[in-house]
mmCIF file of the N, C-alpha and C atoms, coordinates in Angstrom:
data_MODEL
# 
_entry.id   MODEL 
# 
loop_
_atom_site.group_PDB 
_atom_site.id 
_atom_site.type_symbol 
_atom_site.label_atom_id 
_atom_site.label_alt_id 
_atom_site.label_comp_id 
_atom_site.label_asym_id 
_atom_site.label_entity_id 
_atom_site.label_seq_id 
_atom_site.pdbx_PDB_ins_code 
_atom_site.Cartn_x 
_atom_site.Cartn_y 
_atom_site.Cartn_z 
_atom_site.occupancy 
_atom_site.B_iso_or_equiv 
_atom_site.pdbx_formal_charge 
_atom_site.auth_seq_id 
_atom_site.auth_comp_id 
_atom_site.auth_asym_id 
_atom_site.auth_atom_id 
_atom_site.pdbx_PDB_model_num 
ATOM 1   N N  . UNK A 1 1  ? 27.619 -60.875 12.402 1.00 0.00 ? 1  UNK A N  1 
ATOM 2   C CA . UNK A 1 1  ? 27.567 -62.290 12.129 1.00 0.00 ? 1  UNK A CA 1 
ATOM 3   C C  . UNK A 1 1  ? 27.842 -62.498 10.656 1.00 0.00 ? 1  UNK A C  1 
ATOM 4   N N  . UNK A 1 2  ? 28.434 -63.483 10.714 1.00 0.00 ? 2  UNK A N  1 
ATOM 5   C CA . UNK A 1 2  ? 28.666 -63.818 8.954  1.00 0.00 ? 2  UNK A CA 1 
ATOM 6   C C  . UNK A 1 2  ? 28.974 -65.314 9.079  1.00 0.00 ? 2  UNK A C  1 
ATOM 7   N N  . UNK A 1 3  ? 27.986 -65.810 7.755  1.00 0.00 ? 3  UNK A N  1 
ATOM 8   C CA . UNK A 1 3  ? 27.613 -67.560 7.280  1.00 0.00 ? 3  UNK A CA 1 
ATOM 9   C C  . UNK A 1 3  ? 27.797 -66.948 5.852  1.00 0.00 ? 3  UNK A C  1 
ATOM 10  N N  . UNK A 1 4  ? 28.635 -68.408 5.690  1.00 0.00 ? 4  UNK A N  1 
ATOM 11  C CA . UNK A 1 4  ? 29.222 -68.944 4.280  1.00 0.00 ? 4  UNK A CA 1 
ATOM 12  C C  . UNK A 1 4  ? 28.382 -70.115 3.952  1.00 0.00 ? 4  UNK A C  1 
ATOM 13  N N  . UNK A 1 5  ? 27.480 -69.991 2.854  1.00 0.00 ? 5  UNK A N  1 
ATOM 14  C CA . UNK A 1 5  ? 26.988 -70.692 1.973  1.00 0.00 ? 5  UNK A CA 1 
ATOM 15  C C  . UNK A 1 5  ? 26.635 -71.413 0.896  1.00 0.00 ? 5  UNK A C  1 
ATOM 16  N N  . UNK A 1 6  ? 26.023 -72.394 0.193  1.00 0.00 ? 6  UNK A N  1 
ATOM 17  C CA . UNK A 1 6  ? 26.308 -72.389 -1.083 1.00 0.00 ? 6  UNK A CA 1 
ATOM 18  C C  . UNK A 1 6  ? 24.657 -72.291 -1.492 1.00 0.00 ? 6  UNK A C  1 
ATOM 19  N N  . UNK A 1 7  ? 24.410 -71.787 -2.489 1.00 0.00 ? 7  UNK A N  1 
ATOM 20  C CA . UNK A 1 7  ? 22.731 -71.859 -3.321 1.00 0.00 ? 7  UNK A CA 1 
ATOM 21  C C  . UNK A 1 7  ? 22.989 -72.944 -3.775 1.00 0.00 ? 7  UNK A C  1 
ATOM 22  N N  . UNK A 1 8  ? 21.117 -73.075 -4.942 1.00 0.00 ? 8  UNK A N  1 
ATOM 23  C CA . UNK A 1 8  ? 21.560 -74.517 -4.911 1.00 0.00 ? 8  UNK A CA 1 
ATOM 24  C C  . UNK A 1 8  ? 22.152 -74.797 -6.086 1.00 0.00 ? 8  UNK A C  1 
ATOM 25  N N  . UNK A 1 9  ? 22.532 -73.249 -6.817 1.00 0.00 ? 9  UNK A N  1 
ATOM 26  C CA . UNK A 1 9  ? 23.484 -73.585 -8.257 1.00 0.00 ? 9  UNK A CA 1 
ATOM 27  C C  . UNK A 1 9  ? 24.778 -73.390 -8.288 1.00 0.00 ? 9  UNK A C  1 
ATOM 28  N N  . UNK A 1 10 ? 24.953 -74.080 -6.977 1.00 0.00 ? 10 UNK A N  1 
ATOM 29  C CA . UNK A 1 10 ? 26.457 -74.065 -6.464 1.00 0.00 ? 10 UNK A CA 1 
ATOM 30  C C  . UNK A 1 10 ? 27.222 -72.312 -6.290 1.00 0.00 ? 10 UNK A C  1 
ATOM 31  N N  . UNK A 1 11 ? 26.515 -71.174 -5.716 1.00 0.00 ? 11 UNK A N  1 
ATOM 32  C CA . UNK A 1 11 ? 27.281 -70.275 -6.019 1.00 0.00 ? 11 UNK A CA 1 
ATOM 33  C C  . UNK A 1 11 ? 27.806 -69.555 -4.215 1.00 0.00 ? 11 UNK A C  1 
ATOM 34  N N  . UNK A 1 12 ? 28.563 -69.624 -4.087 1.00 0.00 ? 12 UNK A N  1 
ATOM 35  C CA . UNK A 1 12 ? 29.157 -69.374 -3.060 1.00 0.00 ? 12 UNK A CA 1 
ATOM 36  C C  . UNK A 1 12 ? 28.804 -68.182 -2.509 1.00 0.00 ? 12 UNK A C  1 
ATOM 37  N N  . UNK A 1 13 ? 28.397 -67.746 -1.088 1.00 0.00 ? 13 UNK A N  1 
ATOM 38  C CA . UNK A 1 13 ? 27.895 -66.449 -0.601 1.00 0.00 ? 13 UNK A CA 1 
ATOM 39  C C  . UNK A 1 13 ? 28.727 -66.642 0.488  1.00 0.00 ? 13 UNK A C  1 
ATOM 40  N N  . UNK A 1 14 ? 28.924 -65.263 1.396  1.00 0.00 ? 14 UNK A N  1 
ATOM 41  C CA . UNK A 1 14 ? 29.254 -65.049 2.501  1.00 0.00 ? 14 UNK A CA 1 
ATOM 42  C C  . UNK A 1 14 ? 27.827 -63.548 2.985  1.00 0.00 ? 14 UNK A C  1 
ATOM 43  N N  . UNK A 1 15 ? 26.916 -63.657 3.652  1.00 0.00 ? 15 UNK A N  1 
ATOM 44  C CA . UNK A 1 15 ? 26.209 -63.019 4.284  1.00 0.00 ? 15 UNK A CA 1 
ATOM 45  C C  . UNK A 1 15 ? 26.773 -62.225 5.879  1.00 0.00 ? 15 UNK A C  1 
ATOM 46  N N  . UNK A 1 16 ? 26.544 -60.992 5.962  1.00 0.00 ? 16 UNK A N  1 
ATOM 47  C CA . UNK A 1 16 ? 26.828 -60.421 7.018  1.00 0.00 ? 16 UNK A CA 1 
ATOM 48  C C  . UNK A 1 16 ? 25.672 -59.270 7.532  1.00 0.00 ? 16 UNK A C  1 
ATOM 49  N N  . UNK A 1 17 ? 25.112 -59.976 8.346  1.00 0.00 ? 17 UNK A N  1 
ATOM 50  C CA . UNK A 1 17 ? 24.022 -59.347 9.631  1.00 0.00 ? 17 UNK A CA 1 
ATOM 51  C C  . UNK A 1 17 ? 24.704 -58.889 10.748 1.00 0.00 ? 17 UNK A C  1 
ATOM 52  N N  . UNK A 1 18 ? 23.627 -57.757 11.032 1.00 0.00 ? 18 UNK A N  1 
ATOM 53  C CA . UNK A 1 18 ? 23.977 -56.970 12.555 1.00 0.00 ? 18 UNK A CA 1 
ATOM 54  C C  . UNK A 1 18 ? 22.893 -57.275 13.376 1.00 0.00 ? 18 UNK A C  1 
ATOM 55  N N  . UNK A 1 19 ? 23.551 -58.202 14.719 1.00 0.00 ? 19 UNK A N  1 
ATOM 56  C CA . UNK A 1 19 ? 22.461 -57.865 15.717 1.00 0.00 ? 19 UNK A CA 1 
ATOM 57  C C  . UNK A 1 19 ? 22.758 -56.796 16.200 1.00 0.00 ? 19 UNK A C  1 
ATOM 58  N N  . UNK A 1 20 ? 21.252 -56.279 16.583 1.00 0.00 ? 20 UNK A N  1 
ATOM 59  C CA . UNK A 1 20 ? 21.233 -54.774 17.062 1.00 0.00 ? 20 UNK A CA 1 
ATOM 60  C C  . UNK A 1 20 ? 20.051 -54.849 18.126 1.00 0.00 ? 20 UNK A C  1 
ATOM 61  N N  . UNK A 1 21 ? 19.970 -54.370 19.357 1.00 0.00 ? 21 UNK A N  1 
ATOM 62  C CA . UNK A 1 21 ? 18.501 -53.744 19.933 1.00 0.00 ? 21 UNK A CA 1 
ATOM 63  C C  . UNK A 1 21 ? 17.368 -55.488 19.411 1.00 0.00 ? 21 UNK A C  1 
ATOM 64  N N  . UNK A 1 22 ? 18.201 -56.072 20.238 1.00 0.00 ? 22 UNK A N  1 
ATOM 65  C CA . UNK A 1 22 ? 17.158 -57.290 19.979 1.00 0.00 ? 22 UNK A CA 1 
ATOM 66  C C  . UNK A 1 22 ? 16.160 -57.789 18.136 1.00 0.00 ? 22 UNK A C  1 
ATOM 67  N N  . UNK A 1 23 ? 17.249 -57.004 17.484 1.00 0.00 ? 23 UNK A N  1 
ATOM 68  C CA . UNK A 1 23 ? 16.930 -57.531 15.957 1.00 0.00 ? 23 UNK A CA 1 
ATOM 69  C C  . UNK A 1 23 ? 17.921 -57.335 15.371 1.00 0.00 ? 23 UNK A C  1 
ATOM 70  N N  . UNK A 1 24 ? 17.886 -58.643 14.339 1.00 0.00 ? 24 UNK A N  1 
ATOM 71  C CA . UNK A 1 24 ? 19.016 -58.825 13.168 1.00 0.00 ? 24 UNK A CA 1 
ATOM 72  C C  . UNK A 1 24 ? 18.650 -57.899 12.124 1.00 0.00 ? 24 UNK A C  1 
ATOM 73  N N  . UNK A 1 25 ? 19.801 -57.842 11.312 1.00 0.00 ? 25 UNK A N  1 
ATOM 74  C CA . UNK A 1 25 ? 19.984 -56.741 10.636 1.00 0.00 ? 25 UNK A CA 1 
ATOM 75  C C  . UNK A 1 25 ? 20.534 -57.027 9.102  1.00 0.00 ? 25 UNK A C  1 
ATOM 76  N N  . UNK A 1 26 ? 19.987 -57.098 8.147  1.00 0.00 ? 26 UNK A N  1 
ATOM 77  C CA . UNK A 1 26 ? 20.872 -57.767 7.184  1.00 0.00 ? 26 UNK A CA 1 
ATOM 78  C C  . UNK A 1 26 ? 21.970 -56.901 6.478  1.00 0.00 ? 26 UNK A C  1 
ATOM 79  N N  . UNK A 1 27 ? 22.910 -56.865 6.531  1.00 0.00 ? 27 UNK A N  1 
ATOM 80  C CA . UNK A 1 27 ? 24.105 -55.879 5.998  1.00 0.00 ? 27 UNK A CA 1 
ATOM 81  C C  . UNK A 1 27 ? 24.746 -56.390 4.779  1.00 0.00 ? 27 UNK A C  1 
ATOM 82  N N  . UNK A 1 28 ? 25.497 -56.829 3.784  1.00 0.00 ? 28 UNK A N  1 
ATOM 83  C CA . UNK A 1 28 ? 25.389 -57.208 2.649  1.00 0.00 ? 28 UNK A CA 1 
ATOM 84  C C  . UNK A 1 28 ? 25.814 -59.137 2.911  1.00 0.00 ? 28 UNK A C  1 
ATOM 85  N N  . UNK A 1 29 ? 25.996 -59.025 1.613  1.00 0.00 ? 29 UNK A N  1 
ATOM 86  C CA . UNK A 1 29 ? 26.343 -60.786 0.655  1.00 0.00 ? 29 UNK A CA 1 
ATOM 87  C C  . UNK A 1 29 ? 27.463 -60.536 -0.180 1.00 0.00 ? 29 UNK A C  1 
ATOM 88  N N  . UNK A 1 30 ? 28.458 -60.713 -0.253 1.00 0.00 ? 30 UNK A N  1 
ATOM 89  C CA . UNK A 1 30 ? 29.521 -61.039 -0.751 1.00 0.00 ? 30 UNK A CA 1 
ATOM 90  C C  . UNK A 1 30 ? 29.270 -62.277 -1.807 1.00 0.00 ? 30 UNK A C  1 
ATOM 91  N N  . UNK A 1 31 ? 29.426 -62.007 -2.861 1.00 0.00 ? 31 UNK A N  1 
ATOM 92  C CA . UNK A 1 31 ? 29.864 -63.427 -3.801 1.00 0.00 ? 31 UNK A CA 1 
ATOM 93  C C  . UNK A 1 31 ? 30.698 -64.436 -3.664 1.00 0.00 ? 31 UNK A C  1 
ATOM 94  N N  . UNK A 1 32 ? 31.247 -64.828 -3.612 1.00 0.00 ? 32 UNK A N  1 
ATOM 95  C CA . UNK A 1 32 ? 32.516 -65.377 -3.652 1.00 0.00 ? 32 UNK A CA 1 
ATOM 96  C C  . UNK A 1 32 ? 32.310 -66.552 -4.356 1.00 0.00 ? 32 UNK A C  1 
ATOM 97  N N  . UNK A 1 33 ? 31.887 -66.838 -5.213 1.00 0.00 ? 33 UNK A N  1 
ATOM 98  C CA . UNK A 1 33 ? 31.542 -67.762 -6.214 1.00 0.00 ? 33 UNK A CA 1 
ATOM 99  C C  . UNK A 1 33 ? 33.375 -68.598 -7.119 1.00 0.00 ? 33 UNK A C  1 
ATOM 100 N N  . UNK A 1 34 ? 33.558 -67.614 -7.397 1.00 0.00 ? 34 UNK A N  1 
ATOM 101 C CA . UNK A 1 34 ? 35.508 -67.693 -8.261 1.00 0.00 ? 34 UNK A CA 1 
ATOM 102 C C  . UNK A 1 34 ? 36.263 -67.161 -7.316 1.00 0.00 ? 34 UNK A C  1 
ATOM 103 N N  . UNK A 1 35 ? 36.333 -66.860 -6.000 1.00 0.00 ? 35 UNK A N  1 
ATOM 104 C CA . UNK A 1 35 ? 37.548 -66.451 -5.054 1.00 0.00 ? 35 UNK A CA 1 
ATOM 105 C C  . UNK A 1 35 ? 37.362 -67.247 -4.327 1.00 0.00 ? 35 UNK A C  1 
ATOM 106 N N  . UNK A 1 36 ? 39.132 -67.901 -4.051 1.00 0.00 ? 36 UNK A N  1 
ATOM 107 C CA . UNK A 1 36 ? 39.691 -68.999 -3.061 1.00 0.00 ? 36 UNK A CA 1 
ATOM 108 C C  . UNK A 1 36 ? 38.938 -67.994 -1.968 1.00 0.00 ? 36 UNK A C  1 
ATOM 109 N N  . UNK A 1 37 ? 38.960 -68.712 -0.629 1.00 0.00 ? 37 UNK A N  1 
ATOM 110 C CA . UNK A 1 37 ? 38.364 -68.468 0.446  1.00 0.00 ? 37 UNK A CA 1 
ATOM 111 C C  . UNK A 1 37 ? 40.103 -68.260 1.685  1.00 0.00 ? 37 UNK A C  1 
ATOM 112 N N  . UNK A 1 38 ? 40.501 -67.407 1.111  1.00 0.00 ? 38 UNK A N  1 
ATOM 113 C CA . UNK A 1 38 ? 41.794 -66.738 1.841  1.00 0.00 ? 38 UNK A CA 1 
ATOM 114 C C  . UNK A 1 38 ? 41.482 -66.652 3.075  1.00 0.00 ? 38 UNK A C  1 
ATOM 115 N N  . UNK A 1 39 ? 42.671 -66.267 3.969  1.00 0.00 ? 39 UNK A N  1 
ATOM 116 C CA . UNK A 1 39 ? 41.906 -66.061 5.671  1.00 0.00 ? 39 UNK A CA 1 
ATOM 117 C C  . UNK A 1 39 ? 42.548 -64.316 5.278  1.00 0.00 ? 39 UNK A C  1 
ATOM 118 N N  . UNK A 1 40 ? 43.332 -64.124 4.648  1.00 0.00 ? 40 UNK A N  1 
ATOM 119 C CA . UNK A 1 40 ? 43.532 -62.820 3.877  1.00 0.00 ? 40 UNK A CA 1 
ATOM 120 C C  . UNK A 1 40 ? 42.271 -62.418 3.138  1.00 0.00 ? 40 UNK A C  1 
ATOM 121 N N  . UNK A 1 41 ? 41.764 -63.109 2.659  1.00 0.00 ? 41 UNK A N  1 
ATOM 122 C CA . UNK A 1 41 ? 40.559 -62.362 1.747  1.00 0.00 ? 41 UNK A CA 1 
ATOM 123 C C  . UNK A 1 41 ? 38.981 -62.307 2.834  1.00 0.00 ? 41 UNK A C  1 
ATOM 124 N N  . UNK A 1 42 ? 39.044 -63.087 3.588  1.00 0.00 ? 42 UNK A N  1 
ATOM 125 C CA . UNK A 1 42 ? 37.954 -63.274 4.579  1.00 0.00 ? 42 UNK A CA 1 
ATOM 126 C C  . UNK A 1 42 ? 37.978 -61.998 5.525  1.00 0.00 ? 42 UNK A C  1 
ATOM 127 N N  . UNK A 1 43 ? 39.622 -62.203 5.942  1.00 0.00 ? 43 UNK A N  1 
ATOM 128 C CA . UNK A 1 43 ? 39.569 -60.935 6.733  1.00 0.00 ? 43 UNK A CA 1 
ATOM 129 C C  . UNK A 1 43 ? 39.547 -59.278 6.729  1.00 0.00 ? 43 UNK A C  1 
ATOM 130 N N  . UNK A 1 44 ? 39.869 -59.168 5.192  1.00 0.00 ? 44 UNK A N  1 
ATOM 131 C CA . UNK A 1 44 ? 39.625 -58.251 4.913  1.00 0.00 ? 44 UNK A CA 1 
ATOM 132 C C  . UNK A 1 44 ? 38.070 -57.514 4.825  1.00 0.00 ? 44 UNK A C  1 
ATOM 133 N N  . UNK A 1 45 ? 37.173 -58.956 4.382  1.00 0.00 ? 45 UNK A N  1 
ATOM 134 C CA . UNK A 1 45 ? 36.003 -58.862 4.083  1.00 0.00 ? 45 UNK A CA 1 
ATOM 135 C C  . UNK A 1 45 ? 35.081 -57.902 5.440  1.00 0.00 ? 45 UNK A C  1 
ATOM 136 N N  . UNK A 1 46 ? 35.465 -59.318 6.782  1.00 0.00 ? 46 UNK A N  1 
ATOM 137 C CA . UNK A 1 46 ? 35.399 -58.549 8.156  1.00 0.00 ? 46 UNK A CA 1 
ATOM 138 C C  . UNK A 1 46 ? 35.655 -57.128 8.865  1.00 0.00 ? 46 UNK A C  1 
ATOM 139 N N  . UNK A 1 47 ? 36.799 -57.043 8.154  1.00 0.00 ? 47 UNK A N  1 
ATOM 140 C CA . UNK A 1 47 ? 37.444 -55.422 8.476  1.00 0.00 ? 47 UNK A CA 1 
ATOM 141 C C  . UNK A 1 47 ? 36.627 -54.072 8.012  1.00 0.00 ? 47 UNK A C  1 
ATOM 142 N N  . UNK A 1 48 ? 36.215 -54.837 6.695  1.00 0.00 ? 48 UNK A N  1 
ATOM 143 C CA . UNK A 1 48 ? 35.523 -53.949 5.858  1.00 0.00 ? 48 UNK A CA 1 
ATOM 144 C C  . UNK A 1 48 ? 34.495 -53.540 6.437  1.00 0.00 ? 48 UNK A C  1 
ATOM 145 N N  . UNK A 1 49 ? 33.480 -54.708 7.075  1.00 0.00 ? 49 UNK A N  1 
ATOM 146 C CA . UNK A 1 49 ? 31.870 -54.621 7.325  1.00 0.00 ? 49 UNK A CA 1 
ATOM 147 C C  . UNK A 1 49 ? 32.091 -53.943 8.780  1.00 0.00 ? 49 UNK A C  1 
ATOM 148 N N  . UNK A 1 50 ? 33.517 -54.075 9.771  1.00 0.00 ? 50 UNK A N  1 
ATOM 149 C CA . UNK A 1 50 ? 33.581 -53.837 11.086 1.00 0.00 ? 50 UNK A CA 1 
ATOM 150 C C  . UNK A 1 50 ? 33.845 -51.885 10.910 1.00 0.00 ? 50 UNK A C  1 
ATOM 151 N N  . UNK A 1 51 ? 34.943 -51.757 9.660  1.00 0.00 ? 51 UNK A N  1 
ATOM 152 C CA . UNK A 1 51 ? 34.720 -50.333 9.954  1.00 0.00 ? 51 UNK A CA 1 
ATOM 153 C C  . UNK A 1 51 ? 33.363 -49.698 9.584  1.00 0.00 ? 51 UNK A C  1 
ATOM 154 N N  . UNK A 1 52 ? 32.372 -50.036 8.816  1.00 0.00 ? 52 UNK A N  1 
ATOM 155 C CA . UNK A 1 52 ? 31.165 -49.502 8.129  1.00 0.00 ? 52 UNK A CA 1 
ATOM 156 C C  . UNK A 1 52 ? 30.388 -49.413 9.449  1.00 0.00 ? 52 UNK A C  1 
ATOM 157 N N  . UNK A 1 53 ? 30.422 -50.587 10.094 1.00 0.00 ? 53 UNK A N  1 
ATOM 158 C CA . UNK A 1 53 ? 29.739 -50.404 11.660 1.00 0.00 ? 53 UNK A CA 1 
ATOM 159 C C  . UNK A 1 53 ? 30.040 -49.495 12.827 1.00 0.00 ? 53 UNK A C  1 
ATOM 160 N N  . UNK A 1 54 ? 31.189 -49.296 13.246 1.00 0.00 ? 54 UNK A N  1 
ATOM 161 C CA . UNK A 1 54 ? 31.474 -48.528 13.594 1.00 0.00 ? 54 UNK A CA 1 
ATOM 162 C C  . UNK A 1 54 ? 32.326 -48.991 14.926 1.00 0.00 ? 54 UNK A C  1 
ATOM 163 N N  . UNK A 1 55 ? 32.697 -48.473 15.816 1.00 0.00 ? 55 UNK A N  1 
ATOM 164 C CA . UNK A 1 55 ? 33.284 -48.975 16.901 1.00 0.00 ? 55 UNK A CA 1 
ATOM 165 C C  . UNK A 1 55 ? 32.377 -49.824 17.710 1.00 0.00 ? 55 UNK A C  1 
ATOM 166 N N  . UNK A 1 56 ? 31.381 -49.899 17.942 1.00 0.00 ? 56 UNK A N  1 
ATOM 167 C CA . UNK A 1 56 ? 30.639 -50.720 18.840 1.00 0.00 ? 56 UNK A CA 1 
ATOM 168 C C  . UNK A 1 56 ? 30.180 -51.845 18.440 1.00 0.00 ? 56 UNK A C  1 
ATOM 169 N N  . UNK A 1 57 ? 30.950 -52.348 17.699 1.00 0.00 ? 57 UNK A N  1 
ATOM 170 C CA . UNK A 1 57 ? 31.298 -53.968 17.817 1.00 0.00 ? 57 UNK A CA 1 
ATOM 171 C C  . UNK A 1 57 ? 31.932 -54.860 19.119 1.00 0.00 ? 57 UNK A C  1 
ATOM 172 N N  . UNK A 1 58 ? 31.085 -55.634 19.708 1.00 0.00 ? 58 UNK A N  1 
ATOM 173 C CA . UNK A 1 58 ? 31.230 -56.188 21.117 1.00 0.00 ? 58 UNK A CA 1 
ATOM 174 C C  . UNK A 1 58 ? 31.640 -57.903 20.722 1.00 0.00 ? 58 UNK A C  1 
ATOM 175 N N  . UNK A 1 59 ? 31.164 -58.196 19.740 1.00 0.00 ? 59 UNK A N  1 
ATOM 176 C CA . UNK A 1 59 ? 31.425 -59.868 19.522 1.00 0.00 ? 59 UNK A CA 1 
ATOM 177 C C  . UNK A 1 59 ? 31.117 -60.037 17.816 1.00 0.00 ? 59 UNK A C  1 
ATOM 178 N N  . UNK A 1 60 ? 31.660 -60.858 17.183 1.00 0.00 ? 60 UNK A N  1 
ATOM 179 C CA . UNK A 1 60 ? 31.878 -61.269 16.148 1.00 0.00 ? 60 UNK A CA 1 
ATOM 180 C C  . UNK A 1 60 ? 31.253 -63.040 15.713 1.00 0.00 ? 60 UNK A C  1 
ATOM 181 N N  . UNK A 1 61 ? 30.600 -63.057 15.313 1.00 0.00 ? 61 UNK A N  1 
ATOM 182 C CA . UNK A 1 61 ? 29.916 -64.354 14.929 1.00 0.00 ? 61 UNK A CA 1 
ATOM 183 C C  . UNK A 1 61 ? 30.355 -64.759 13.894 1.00 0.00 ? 61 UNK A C  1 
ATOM 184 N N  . UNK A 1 62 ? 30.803 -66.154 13.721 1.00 0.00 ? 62 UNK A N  1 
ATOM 185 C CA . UNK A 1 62 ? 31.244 -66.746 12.067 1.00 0.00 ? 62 UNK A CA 1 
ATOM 186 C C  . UNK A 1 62 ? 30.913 -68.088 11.924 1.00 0.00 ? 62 UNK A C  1 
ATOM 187 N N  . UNK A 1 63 ? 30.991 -68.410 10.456 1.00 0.00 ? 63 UNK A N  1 
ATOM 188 C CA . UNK A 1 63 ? 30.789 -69.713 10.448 1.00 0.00 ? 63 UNK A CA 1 
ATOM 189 C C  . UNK A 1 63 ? 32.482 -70.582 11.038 1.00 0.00 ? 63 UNK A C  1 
ATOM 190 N N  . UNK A 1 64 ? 32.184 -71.788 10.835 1.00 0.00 ? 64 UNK A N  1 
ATOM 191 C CA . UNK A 1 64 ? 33.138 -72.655 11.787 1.00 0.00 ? 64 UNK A CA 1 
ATOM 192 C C  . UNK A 1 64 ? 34.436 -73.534 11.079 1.00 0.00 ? 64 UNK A C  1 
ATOM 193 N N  . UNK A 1 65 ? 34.527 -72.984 9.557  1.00 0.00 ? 65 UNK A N  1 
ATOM 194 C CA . UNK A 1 65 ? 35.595 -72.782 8.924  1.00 0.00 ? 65 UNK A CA 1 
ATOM 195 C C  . UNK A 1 65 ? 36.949 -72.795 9.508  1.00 0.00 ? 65 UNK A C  1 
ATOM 196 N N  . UNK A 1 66 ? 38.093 -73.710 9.420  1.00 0.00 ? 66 UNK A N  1 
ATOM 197 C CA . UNK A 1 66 ? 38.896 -72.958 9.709  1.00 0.00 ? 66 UNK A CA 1 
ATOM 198 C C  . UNK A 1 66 ? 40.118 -71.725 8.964  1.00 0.00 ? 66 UNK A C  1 
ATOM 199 N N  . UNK A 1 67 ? 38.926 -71.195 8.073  1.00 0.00 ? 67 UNK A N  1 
ATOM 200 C CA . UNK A 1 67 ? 39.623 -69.858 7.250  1.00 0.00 ? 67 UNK A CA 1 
ATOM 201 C C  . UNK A 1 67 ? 38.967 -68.498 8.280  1.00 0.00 ? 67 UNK A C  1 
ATOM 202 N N  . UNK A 1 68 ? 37.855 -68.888 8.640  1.00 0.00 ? 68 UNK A N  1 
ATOM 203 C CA . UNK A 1 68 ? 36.911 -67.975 9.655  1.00 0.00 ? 68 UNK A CA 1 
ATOM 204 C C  . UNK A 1 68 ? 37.426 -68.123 10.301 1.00 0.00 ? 68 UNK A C  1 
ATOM 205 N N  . UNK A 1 69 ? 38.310 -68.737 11.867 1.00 0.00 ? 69 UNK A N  1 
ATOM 206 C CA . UNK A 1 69 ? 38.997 -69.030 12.709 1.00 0.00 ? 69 UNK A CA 1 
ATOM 207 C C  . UNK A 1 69 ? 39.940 -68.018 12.962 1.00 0.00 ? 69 UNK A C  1 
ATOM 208 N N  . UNK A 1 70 ? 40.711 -68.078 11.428 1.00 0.00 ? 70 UNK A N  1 
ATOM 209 C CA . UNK A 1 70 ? 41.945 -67.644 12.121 1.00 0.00 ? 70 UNK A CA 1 
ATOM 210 C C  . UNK A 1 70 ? 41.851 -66.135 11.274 1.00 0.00 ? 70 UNK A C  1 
ATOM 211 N N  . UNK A 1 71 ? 40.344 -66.026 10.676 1.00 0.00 ? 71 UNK A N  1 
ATOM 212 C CA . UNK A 1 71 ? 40.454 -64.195 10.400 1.00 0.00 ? 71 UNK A CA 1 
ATOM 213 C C  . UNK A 1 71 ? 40.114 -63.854 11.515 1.00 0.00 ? 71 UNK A C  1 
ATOM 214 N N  . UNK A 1 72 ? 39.207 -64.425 11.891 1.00 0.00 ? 72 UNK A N  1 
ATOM 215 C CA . UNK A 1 72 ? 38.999 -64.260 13.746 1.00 0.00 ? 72 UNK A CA 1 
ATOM 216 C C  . UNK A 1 72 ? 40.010 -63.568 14.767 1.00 0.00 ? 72 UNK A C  1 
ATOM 217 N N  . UNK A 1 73 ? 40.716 -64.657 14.523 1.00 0.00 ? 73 UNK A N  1 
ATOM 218 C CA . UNK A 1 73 ? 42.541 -63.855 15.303 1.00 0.00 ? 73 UNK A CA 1 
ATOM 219 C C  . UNK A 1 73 ? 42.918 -63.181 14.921 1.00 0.00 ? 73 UNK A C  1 
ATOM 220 N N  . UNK A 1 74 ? 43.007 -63.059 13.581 1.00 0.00 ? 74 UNK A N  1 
ATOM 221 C CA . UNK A 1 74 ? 44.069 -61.719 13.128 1.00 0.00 ? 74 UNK A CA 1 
ATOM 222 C C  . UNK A 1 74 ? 42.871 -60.496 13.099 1.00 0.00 ? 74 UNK A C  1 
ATOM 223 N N  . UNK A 1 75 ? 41.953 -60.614 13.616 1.00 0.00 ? 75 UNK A N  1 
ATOM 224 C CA . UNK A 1 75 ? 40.931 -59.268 14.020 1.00 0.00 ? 75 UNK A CA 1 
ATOM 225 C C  . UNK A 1 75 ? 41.293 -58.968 15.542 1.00 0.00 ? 75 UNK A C  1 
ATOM 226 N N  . UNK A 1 76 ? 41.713 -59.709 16.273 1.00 0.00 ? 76 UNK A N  1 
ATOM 227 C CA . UNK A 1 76 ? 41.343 -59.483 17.671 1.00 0.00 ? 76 UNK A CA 1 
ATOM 228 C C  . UNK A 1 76 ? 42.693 -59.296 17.990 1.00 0.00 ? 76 UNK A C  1 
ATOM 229 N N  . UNK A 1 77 ? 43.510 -59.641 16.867 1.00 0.00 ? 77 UNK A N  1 
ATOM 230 C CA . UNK A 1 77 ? 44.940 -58.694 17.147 1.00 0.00 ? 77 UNK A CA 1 
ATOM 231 C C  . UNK A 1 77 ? 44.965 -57.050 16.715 1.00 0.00 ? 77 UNK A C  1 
# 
């Protein structure tokens, strides 16, 4: 799962949790405070946290962005 946020001193996060065995899992926070929000830079972000996990990734959770959308697709290609 991964939510894009802002604190409240305006600083931009992207958070990525693992559900696992009926509990979440917190896996890192990304800054992104000074980086445009690419569907290139998003998806890479995804790729990153999906190989660290490992193959048994079954579903992908995101916020409702449409930069999240379409890293979405270019994952499931």
């Amino acid at each position: 799962m991964c939510d894009d946020w802002s604190s409240r001193i305006r600083k931009a996060i992207i958070n990525f949790m693992i559900y696992c065995d009926r509990h979440m899992i917190y896996h890192t926070s990304v800054d992104i405070t000074n980086i445009r929000k690419t569907v290139d830079y998003i998806f890479s972000l995804m790729d990153k946290v999906i190989d660290e996990v490992g193959e048994n990734v079954v579903q992908i959770v995101t916020d409702n962005e449409a930069s999240f959308k379409a890293a979405d697709h270019l994952l499931m290609e």
